[in-house]
C-alpha positions in Angstrom: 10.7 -9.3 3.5 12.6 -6.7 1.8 10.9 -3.5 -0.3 12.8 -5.4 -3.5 10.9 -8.6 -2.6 7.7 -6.7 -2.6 8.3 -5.1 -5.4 9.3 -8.4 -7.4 6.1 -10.3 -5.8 3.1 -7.0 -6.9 5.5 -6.7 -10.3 4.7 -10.2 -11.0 0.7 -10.0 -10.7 -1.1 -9.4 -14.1 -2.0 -5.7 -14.9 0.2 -4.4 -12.6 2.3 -1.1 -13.2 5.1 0.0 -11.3 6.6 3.5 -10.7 9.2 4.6 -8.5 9.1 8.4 -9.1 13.0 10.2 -9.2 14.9 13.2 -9.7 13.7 14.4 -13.1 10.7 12.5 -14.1 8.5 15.6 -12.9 7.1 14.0 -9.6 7.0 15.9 -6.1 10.8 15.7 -4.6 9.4 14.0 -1.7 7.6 10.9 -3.2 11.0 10.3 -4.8 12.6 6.4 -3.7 9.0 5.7 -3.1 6.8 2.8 -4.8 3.8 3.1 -6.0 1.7 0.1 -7.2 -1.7 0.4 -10.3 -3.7 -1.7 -11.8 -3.1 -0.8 -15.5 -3.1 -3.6 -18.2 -2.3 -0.8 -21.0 0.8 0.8 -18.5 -0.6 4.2 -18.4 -1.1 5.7 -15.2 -5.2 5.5 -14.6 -6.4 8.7 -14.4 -8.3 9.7 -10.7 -7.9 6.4 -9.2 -5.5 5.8 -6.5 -2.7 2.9 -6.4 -3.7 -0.4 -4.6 -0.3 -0.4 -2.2 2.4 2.1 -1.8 6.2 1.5 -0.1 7.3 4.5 1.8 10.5 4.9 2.6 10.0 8.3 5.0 8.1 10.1 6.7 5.6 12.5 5.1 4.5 15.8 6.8 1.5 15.0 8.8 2.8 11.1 8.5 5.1 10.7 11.2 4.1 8.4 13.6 5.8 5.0 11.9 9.1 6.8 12.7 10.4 5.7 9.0 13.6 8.2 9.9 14.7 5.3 11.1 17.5 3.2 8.8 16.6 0.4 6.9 12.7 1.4 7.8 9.6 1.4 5.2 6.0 0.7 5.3 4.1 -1.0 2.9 0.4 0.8 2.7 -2.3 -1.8 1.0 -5.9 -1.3 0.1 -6.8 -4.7 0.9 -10.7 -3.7 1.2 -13.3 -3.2 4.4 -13.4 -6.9 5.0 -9.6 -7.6 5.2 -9.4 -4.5 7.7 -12.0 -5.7 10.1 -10.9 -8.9 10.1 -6.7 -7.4 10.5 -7.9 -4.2 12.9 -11.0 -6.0 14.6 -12.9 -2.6 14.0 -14.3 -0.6 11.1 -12.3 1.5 8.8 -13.7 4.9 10.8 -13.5 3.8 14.4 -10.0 4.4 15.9 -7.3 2.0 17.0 -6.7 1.6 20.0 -3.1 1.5 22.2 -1.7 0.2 18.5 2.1 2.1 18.1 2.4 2.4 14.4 6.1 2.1 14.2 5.9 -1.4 15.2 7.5 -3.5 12.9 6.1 -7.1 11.8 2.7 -5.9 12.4 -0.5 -5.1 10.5 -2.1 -2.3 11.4 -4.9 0.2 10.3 -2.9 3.2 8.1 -1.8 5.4 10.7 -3.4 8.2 8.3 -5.5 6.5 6.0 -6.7 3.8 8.1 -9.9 5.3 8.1 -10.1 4.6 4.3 -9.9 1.4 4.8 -6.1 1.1 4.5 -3.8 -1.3 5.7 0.2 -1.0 7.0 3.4 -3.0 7.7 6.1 -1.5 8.9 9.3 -4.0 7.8 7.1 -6.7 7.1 9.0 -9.7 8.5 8.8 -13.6 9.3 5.4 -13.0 10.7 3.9 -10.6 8.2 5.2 -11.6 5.2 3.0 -14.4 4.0 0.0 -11.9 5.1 1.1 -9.2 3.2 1.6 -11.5 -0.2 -2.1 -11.8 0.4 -3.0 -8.7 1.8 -1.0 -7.5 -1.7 -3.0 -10.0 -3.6 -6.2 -8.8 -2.1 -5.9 -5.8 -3.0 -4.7 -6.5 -6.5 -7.4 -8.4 -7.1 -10.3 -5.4 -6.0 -8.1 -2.8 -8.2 -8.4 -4.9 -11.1 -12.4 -6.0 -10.7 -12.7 -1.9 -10.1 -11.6 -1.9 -13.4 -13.0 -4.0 -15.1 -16.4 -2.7 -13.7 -15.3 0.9 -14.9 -14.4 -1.0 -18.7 -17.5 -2.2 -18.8 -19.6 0.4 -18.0 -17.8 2.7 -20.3 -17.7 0.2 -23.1 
């Protein structure tokens, strides 16, 4: 599964907005080539509410440990919820992994930083990852737009 592929499949769900940040659009240098993924039926960014799934395609300071220096390597990050992690990790969001290497590819694993948030990873999602992370995308999708629509609704 390529980071095209992903970004055609998440692309393709309702609400969803896209943004690949680049030289002169006024984001930070270093999320540049990077994907990030909303849930915004009206294509404005949501104000204070994170993405749903990101695609990295280095390594950020302090964010090392996948080794995506590597060529052709990229993790896909997905907030997939507390359920999907336990059942993915076999532990809660704030205990700590154990003897998992985070620069395995074809693996999920917690977030090597924001695992204790509940947060997913794949490092080069492949034959056995990809169907999971199609539904670890959809997952997450799904909770980002019921957020939403919660937030609507009690604004509304």
């Amino acid at each position: 599964m390529t980071a095209d592929e992903i970004i055609e499949f998440v692309g393709s769900l309702d609400g969803v907005l896209t943004l690949t940040p680049g030289s002169g659009d006024g984001s930070p240098e270093i999320s540049w080539g990077d994907t990030f993924f909303y849930y915004s039926p009206d294509g404005v960014v949501p104000e204070a509410t994170q993405p749903f799934a990101t695609i990295v395609t280095k390594n950020y300071p302090g964010d090392e440990t996948s080794r995506l220096d590597r060529p052709a390597a990229f993790r896909v990050n997905i907030a997939a919820g507390k359920e999907s992690f336990i059942h993915w990790t076999g532990h809660a969001p704030r205990e700590p992994d154990v003897d998992v290497d985070p620069s395995v590819a074809d693996a999920v694993i917690a977030h090597p930083v924001y695992g204790s948030v509940g947060w997913l990873a794949v490092v080069n999602p492949g034959k056995r990852t990809s169907g999971t992370t199609r539904e670890l995308l959809s997952k997450a999708h799904y909770l980002a737009r019921s957020r939403y629509e919660r937030r609507s609704a009690a604004s509304g």
